[in-house]
N, C-alpha and C positions, 0 to 999 in steps of 0.2 A: 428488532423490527425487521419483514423481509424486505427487500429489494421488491418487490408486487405491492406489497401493500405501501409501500412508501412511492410509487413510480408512478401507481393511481391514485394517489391524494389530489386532492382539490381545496383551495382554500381560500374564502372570501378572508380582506382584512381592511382595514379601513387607515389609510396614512396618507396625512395633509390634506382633511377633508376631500379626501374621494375615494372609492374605491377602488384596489388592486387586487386582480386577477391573478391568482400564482396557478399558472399552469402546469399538465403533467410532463416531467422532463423525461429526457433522454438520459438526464446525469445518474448513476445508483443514488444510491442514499453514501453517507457518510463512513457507515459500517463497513462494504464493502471495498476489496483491496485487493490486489494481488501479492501474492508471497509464496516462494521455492522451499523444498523442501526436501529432505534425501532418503527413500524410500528406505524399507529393509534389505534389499537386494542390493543397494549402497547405489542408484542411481537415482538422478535426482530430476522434479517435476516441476512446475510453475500451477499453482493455482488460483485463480478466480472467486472469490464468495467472502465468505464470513469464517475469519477462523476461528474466533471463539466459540462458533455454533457450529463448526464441521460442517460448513454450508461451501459445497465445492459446486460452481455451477456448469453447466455441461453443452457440447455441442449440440449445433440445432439449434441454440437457444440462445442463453447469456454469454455465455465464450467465447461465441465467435463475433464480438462486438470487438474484442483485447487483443492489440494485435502489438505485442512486445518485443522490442529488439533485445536479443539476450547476448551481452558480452563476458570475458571471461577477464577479468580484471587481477593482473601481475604488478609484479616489482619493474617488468621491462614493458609494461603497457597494455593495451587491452588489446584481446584480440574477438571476433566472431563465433557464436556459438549456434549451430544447427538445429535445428527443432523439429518436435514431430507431433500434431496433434491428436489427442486421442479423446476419448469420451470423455475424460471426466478433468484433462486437464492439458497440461503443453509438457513434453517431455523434452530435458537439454543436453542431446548428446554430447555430451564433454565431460571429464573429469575433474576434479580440483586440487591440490597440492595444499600444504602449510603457508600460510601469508595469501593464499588466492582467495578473490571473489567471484560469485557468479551477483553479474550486474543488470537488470531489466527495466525499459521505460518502456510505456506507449505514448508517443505523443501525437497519436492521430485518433483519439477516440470519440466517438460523432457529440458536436458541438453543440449542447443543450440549450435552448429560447423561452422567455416568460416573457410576459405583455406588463408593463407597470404602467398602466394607465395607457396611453398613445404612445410609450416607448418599447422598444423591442431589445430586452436583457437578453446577451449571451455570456454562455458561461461553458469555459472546459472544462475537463476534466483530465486530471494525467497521474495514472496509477502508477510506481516504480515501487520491484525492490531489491534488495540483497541480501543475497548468504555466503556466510560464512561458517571454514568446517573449524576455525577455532578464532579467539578474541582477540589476535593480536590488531595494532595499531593498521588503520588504512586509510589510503587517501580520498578525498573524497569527490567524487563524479559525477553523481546525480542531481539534476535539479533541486532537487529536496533530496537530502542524503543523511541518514544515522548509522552510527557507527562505531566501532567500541575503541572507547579511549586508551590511556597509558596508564590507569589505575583502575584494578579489581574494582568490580561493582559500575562502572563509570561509563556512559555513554555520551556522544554528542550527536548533535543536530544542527547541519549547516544548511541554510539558501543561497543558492549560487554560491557557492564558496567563501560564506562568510556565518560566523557563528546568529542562530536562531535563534532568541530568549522570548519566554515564554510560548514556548512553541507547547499543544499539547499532544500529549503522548501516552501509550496506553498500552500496557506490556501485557501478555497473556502468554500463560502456559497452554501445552495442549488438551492438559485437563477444563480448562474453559476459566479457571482461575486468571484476575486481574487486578493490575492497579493502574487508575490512572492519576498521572500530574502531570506537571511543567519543567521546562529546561529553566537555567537561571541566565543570568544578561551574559555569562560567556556560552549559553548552550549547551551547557551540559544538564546530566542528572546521573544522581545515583541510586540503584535499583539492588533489593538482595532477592538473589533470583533460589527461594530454596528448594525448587522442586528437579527432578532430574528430567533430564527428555527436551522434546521440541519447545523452544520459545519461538512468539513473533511479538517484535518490538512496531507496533504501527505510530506513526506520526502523521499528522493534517498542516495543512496552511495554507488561507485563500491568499493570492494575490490578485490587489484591483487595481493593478496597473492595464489599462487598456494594450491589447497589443496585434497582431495581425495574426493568422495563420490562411494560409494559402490564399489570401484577399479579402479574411474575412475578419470585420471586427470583432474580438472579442473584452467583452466589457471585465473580467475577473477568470483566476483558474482556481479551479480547488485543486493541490497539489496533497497525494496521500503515498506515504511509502513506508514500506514493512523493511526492517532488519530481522531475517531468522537463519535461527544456529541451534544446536543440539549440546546440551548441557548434560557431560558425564558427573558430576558429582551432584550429590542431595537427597533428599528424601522423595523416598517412589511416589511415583505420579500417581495422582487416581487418573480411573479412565478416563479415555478420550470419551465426548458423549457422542450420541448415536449421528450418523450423516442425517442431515436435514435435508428436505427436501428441497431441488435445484428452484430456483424461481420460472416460471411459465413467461 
């Protein structure tokens, strides 16, 4: 489903004999995410959209809503990474070494409102991700954070620094190929990843803990973040499918 057509929904629904107004958000739909990636040239980009659909959205438009801090996460700590925008995506000046991360949040992405009767729902949003140019163990930093364990095939997923169970999760190759399931009560899962080339590992989790951001309340966050890495062994990918078109 695009981000347009899901942004312009409208939908009458009817809970505890009255009706509720769900108005059109600010928030994407669910689909969408941000996730890095390391060109052919061996530099590496941040994008915006849908990566199962090669849905990369563009300035002017949907991009410049994502305004991500992008760190470069070591053995001796994180440090700042530089950025440059371009049409179709965020380029991060910096390189990576063995054991590194490149590490991305936005936590300032514009705070979406529904009406539930005479009350006024807010809801954020905070897209993060990371990549890595190989699987080894790493610590973990993001709010919502996935990340490859200490056994082949093996990934976890923590909130706030604490293992996530039944968190869901939805691996995709860059051929558009996927699976989705769930972590178990330690947060993990295990995945056979057989195709060769770009994966993105995405993960979702609302939390309705009410909480403030610069004075405002918010009632719930949808927290979504991509793990992606480049997989030398397996059978050839099919192709990637065609770019989709950015959302208006």
């Amino acid at each position: 489903m695009s981000l347009l057509s899901a942004s312009k929904r409208r939908c009458l629904a009817h809970a505890a004999g009255a009706f509720v107004i769900c108005c059109a958000l600010a928030t994407p739909s669910a689909a969408h995410h941000v996730w890095i990636e390391q060109e052919a040239d061996g530099k590496y980009r941040l994008y915006f959209g849908e990566f199962a659909e090669n849905l990369k959205e563009v300035a002017g438009k949907l991009l410049d809503r994502v305004e991500p801090a992008v760190r470069l996460q070591s053995s001796s700590g994180e440090n700042p990474v530089q950025t440059k925008r371009r049409t179709d995506g965020i380029d991060l000046l910096a390189n990576l070494g063995t054991g590194e991360s490149f590490i991305a949040e936005d936590i300032r992405y514009p705070v979406s409102e529904r009406k539930v009767g005479e009350r006024t729902v807010r809801s954020a949003y905070q897209p993060a991700a990371r990549f890595v140019p190989d699987l080894g163990v790493r610590k973990p930093v993001l709010t919502l954070d996935v990340l490859p364990s200490d056994k082949t095939g093996r990934f976890k997923v923590e909130f706030r620094n604490a293992a996530l169970p039944k968190a869901k999760v939805n691996v995709i190759a860059v051929s558009g190929w996927s699976r989705e399931l769930r972590t178990g009560e330690d947060g993990t899962f295990d995945i056979s990843l057989p195709w060769k080339g770009v994966y993105a590992i995405e993960v979702s989790h609302t939390d309705r803990v009410p909480r403030q951001i610069d004075g405002v309340s918010i009632d719930q966050t949808s927290f979504v973040t991509t793990l992606s890495f480049t997989q030398a062994n397996g059978l050839e990918s099919l192709p990637r499918p065609p770019s989709a078109k950015p959302s208006d």
